[in-house]
N, C-alpha and C positions, 0 to 999 in steps of 0.2 A: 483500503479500509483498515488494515493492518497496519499500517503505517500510522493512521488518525490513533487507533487504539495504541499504539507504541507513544506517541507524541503526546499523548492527553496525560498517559500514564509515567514519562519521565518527566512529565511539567508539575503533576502533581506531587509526584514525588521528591520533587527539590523544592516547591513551595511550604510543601512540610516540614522537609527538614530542618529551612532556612527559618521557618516560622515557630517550627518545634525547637529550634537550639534557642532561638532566640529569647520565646517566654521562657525557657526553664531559665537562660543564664540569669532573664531578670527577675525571675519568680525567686531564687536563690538571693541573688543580691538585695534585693529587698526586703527579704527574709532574716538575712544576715545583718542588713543596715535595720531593721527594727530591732532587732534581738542585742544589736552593740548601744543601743540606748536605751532599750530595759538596763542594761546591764550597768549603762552608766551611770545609770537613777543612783542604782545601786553603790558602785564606788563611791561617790557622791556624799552619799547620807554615810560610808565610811569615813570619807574622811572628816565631816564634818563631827562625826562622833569621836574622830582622834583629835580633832580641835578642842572641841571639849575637852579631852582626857589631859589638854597638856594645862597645868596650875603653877603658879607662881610656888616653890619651894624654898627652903632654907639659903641656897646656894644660887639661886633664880630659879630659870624655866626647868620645869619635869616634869615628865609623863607619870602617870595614874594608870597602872598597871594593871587594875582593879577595872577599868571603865574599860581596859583593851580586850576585844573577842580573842580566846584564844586559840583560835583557828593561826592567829599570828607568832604562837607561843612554837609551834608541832613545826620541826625543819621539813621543808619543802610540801608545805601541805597545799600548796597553788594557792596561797594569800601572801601579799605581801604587803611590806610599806615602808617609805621612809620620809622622813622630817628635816627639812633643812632650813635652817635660821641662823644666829648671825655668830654663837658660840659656838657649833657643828653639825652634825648630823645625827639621827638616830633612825636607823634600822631595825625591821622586825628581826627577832629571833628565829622565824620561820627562814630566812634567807641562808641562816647558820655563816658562814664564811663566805659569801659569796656578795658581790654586788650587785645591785638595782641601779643602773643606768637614771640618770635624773633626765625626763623627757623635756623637752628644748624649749616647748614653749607650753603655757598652761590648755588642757582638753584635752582629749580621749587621742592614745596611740596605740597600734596595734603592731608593730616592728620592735618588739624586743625578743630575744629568747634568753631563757634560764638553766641553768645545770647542767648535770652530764648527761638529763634525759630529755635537753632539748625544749622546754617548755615554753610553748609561747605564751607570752604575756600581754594580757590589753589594760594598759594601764593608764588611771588618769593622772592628771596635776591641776591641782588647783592652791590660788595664791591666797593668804588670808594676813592679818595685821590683830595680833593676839599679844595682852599685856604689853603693848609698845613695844614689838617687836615684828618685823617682816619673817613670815612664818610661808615655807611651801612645800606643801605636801602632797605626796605622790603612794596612791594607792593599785594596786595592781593584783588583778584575779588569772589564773592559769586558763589559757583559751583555747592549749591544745582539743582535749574531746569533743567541745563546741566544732572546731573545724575539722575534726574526722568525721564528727555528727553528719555535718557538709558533704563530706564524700561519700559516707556511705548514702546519702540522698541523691545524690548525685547519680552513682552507679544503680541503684536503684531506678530511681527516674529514667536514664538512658534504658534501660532493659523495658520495663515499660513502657518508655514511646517507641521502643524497636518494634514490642509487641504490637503495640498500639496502630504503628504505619502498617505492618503487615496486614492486618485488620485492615485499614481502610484502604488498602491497595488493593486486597481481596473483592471488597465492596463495591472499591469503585468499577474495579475491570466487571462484575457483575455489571454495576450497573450501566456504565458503557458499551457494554456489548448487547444489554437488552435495549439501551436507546438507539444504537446505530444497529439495531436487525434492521428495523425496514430498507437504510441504507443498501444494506449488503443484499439483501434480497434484492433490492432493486438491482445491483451490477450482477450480480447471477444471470438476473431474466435478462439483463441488456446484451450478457456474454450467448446467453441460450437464442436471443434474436438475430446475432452474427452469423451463430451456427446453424440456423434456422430450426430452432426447436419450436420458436413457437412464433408467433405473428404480432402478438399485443403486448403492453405491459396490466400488468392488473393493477384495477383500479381503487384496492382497496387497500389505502396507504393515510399516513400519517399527515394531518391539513398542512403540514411545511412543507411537503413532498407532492402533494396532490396537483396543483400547476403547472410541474413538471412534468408527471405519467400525465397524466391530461395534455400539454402540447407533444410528447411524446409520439401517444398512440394517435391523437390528429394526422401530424406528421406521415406518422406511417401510415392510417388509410386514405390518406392524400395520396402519396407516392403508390401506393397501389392501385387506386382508382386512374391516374393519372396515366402510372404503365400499360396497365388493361385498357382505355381508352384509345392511347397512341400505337399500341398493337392493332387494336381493332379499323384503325383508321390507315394505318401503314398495310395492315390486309388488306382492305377494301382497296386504296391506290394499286397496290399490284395485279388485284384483279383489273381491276380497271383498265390500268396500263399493256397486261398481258394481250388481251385480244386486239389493239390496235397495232403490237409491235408484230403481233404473231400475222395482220392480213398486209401490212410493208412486206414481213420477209418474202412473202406468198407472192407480192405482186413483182417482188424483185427478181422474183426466180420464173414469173410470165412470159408467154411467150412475146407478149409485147416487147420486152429489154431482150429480145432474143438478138434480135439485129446491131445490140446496143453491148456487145460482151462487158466494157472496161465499165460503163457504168452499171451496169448492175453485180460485177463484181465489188465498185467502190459502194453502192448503197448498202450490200448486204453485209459488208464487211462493216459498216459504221452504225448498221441496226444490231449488228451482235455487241458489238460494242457499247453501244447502249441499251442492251440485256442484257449483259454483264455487268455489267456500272447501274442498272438498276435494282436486280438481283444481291449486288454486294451494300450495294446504302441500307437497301430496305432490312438485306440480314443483320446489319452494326445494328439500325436503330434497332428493330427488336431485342437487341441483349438485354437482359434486366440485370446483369453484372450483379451487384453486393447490394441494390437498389430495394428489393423486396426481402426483407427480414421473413422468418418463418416459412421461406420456402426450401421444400424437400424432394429428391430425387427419392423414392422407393424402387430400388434394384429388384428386387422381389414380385413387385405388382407390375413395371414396366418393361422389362425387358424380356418378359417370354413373348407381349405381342410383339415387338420391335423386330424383333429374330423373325418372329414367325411369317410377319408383314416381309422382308428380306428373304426368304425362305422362299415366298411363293412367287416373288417377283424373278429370282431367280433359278429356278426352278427346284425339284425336287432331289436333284444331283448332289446337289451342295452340301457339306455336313456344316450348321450353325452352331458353334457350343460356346460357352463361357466358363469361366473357371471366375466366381462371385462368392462373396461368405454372405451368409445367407443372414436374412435380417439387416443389412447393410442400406442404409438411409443417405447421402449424398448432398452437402447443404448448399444444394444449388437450384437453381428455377428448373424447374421441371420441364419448359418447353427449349429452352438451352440447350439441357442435355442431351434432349431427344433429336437436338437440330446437331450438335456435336458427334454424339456415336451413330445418326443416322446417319450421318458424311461420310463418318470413317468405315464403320460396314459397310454401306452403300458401294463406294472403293475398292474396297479390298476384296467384293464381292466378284465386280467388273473382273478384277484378273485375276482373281485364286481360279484354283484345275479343279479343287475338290473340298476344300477344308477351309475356314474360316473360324478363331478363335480370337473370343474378346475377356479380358480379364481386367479384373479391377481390385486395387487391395489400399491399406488406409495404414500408415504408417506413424511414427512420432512424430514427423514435421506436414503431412499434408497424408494427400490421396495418389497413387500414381494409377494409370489406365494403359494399356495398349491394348494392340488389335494385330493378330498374325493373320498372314494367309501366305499359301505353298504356291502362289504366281510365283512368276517370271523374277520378282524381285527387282529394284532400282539401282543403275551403277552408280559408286559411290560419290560421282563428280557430278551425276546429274542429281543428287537430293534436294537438292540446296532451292535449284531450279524447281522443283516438284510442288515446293510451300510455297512460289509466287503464284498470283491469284492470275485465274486464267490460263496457266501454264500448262500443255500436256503435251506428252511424248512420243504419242498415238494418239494421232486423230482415227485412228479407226472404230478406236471406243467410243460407245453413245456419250453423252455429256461436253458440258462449256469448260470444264478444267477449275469450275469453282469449291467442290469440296473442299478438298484441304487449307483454300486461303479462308474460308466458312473456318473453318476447325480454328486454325490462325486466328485468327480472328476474336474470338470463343475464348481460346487460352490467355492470349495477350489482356482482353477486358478482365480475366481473372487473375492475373499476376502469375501465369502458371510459364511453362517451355513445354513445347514440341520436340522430338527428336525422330529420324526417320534411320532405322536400324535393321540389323541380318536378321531374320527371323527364324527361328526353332525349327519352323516346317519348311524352312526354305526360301521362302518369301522376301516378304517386305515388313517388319516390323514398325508401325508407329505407336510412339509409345510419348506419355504426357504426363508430365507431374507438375500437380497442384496444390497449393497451399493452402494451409486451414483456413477460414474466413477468420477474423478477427484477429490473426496474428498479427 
């Protein structure tokens, strides 16, 4: 979203500029190109008034000194002029010792300068034919202040369209960031349904967006109806399945196959097997993995029964603790979890002497979990062997050896690792880290 507001805001910003340099340069030039033919008007009726002023005298042509403004008379008063016809030239007074460039061809130029102070000059020429003679005359006004006039318009202008952009850059990020809330709102809630804060999008959104949160939140209670159903249907299968597989093992273990040792060893050996292989499908399909947005583990509300259920199953000997921070939410399916740390307590319950400790803590990159107990502990070459599924190292313990590939299982659909470690108390330490949802 920061990115859109970044992009919107350097797009506008070089639209302006490009669009702002662009009318001033021609707001100016056009200002200037009106202004050099006012002014021309101007020279114009000058020289046509020194046209007038030149009379046939005693000697021929001579200027009427009398008809000359004498703005012409004052050296260097930013008027000038000179006369060129076929006995010489004549020059204003105002020029004092200096000359006037005769411009090249008759109309308005502005490429002369004057004196030691630099003056630039916009001067015209125009050609006339007076008392039979070719007469051309070149009058010329000082245009320096005209063109500081320019700059200081100039610099002026600039400061005020600095102002001016700052202002609408103001405005616009205002108003940019009030048309793209709902945006942003929306990627909050969709960051908050990763982490399972909440379940739905809300549906009170702007008609461009509304189609969206609308197939959205469909989506999601599709996918939740869909997983609640295929739960409900993969439960009912196992039941179903359990009492047929559970009256084979029975009759495999009859006195009938008594006579019959090697098959009823092979039968019973290939109905565990397919309890094990049933057991492990049905547990994959139930994962709801990242599948249900808005779903939450509550440490706080779940884990005293879970313990306590653990507790009584194995007796009252047992010390159950946890080391949890309290308030502690988990954005994960709630029946997962309980199928997760019910494994791994469960386990560790089997071979701890005395103590059992489950801990869970939530760090900058995810969650991690372990679970101690003061057993016997796992030699280090047999761990490895421990997390294949079916696997145990003592058949004397109750259970198929499916925990831990359950747990496996669990982590892997989460993008998470398993590791099985020396434990504090002596034990067996498993220990799990998890990654935040939406990473």
């Amino acid at each position: 979203m920061k990115s859109i507001q970044a992009r919107l805001s350097l797009g506008l910003v070089a639209v302006l500029v490009v669009v702002g340099l662009g009318l001033a340069q021609l707001s100016l030039w056009l200002f200037e190109v009106g202004l050099q033919r006012y002014l021309e008007a101007g020279l114009r009726k000058e020289s046509e008034n020194l046209l007038v002023a030149l009379v046939r005298g005693p000697s021929g042509l001579q200027l009427d000194e009398r008809r000359v403004s004498a703005a012409y008379q004052r050296p260097f008063s930013g008027y000038y002029f000179r006369i060129d016809f076929d006995q010489g030239t004549w020059r204003s007074r105002s020029l004092w010792d200096l000359d006037m460039p005769k411009p090249a061809k008759p109309g308005l130029e502005d490429t002369h300068e004057l004196g030691p102070e630099g003056q630039q000059l916009l001067a015209l020429r125009a050609d006339y034919r007076r008392l039979g003679q070719d007469i051309s005359i070149s009058v010329a006004q000082d245009y320096s202040p005209v063109r500081e006039g320019f700059q200081r318009m100039q610099q002026i202008g600039l400061g005020m369209g600095l102002v001016a952009l700052i202002l609408v850059l103001v405005l616009q990020r205002i108003t940019v960031t009030r048309s793209l809330r709902p945006l942003e709102r929306a990627r909050q809630q969709i960051a908050q349904l990763q982490q399972g804060q909440r379940s739905q999008l809300d549906a009170e959104v702007p008609s461009e967006l509304q189609p969206l949160v609308d197939q959205v939140n469909h989506l999601l209670a599709h996918t939740e109806d869909s997983l609640r159903r295929s739960r409900n249907a993969l439960g009912n299968l196992g039941h179903a399945l359990k009492t047929p597989l559970a009256v084979l093992l029975s009759l495999a273990s009859s006195a009938r196959l008594a006579d019959l040792p090697e098959v009823r060893e092979q039968m019973r050996e290939q109905l565990e097997q397919i309890q094990q292989r049933l057991s492990r499908e049905l547990n994959r399909a139930r994962l709801a993995g990242d599948a249900l947005p808005g779903a939450q583990f509550d440490c706080d509300a779940e884990l005293p029964g879970l313990l306590g259920t653990l507790g009584m199953i194995h007796g009252e000997g047992l010390l159950l603790e946890r080391d949890v921070p309290a308030g502690l939410l988990l954005p994960w399916d709630r029946e997962d979890l309980l199928e997760l740390l019910g494994n791994l307590l469960d386990n560790a319950c089997k071979w701890a002497d005395s103590e059992v400790r489950l801990g869970i803590a939530q760090g900058a990159e995810g969650y991690q979990l372990w679970v101690d107990d003061d057993g016997p502990g796992i030699p280090q070459g047999n761990r490895l062997q421990v997390l294949e599924r079916g696997s145990r190292l003592d058949e004397q313990v109750d259970g198929h050896g499916l925990g831990l590939g359950i747990v496996r299982d669990i982590v892997d659909a989460w993008g998470g690792r398993i590791d099985l470690l020396e434990s504090p108390l002596g034990g067996l330490r498993v220990s799990i880290e998890l990654p935040r949802k939406g990473r």
